[in-house]
N, C-alpha and C positions, 0 to 999 in steps of 0.2 A: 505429394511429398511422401517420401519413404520412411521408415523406422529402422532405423539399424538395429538388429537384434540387439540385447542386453545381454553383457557378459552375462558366464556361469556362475561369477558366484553373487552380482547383483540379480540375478533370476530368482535366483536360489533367497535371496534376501524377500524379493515381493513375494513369491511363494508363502514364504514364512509370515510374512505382513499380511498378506490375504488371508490365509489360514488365522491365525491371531484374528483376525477383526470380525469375520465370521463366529467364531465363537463369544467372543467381547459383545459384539452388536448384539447376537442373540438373546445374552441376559442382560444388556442394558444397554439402549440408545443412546447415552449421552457416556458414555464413559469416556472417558479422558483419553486421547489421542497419545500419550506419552504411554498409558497402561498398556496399550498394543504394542507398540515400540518395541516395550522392555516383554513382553508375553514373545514377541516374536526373537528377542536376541538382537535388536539392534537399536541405534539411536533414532533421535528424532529427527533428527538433519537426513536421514535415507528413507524414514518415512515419507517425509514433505518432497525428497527427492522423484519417489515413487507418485505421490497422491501431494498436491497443492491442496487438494481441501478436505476436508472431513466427507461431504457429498461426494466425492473422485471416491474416495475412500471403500465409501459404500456402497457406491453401483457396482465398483469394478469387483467388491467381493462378491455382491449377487451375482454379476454376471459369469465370474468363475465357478459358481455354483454351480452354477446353470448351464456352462459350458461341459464343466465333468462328468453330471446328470445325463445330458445327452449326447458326447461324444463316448461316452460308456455303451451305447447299445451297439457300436459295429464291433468292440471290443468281446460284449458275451454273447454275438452271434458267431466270432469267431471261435470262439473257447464252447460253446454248449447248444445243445439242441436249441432249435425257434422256442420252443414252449417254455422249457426252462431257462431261457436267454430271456426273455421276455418276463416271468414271472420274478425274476432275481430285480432285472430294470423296476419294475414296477414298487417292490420294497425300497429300491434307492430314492424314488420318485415319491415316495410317503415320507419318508427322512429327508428331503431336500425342502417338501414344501411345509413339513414342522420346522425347520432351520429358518424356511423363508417369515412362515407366521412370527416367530423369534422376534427377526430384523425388522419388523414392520414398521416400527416405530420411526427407525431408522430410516427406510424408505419412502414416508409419507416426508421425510424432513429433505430427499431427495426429490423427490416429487414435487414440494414447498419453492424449492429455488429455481425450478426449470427444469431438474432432468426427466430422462423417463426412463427406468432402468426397466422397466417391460417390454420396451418395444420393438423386441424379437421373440421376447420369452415363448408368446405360442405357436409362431411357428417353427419354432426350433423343437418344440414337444413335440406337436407332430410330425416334425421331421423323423425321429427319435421313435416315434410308433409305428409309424407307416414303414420304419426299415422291419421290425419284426412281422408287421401283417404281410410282407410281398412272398411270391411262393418260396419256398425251401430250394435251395441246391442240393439240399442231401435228404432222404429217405426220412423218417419219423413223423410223431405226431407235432403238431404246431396249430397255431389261430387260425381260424380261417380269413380267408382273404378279406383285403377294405374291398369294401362294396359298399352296393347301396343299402344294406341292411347293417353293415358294422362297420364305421367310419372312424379314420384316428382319430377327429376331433368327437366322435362317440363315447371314444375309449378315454379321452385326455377327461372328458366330462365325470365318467363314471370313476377314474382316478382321483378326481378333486374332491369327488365326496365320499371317497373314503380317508382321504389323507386328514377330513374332519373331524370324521371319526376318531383318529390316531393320533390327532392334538389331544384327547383325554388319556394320559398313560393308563388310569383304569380300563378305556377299552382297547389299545392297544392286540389283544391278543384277537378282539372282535375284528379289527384291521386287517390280520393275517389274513383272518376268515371270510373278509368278504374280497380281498385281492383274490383268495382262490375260487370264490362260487364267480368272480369275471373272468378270470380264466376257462374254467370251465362254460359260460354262456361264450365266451369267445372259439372254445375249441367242438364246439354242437354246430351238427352241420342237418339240418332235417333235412329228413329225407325225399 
């Protein structure tokens, strides 16, 4: 069965309801499905229209997260060198999984009823790395290639535990710091 796409401005409505519950969820799991509603500009009869349950609710904003997270990397390989296309991803990638830590609460209560709002998460990340590790079309510096010594899921690894780190806003600026010394063990090619 198909899905007729959704008009422009019912698009335009879940957008807004997604975006709303992504932030709501993040500072409180149980907040009131109405408080999103009115945060996003519409009633509650379009929420329910969109999302039947509080759980609908939540996946589909993780998964949106998660969709823009990784449909962003053919976008700034487009627009910017592999290296700096890649280093920009990787700060998006620390702020998508302090959002995700946020919702967690929210997700284990998805998790609680059946869903599984993970169950593409990682390979869509590495889908998402492995486009910036493949060779360059155009001239400049960039990572060096997935291999057997630097693997996307290498890279997804060493990104989770920086994104650790960047849950503490005091070390936040240490985050910066350590996304560039893996850049940098990404872009060392010995000799």
């Amino acid at each position: 069965m198909t899905t007729r796409p959704l008009r422009a401005d019912a698009q335009r409505n879940r957008d807004r309801l997604l975006e709303a519950a992504v932030a709501a969820f993040s500072r409180d799991a149980d907040v009131p499905l109405e408080a999103i509603a009115k945060a996003a500009g519409v009633g509650i009869g379009t929420l329910y229209r969109h999302f039947p349950t509080r759980e609908a609710l939540v996946e589909a904003a993780y998964r949106n997260e998660l969709a823009r997270l990784c449909d962003a990397a053919d976008d700034l390989l487009l627009d910017l060198p592999p290296d700096v296309a890649m280093r920009t991803w990787m700060d998006r990638f620390v702020g998508y999984m302090t959002t995700k830590r946020g919702m967690a609460d929210a997700l284990r209560a998805v998790i609680a009823s059946g869903g599984d709002p993970y169950a593409h998460s990682r390979d869509r990340m590495v889908a998402a790395i492995t486009a910036f590790l493949r060779p360059a079309p155009r001239p400049g510096p960039r990572p060096a290639r997935c291999g057997r010594r630097r693997t996307s899921g290498d890279v997804l690894a060493g990104l989770s535990g920086v994104s650790l780190a960047a849950g503490d806003p005091a070390r936040r600026e240490q985050a910066g710091r350590l996304l560039d010394l893996l850049m940098d063990g990404l872009r060392y090619r010995p000799a």
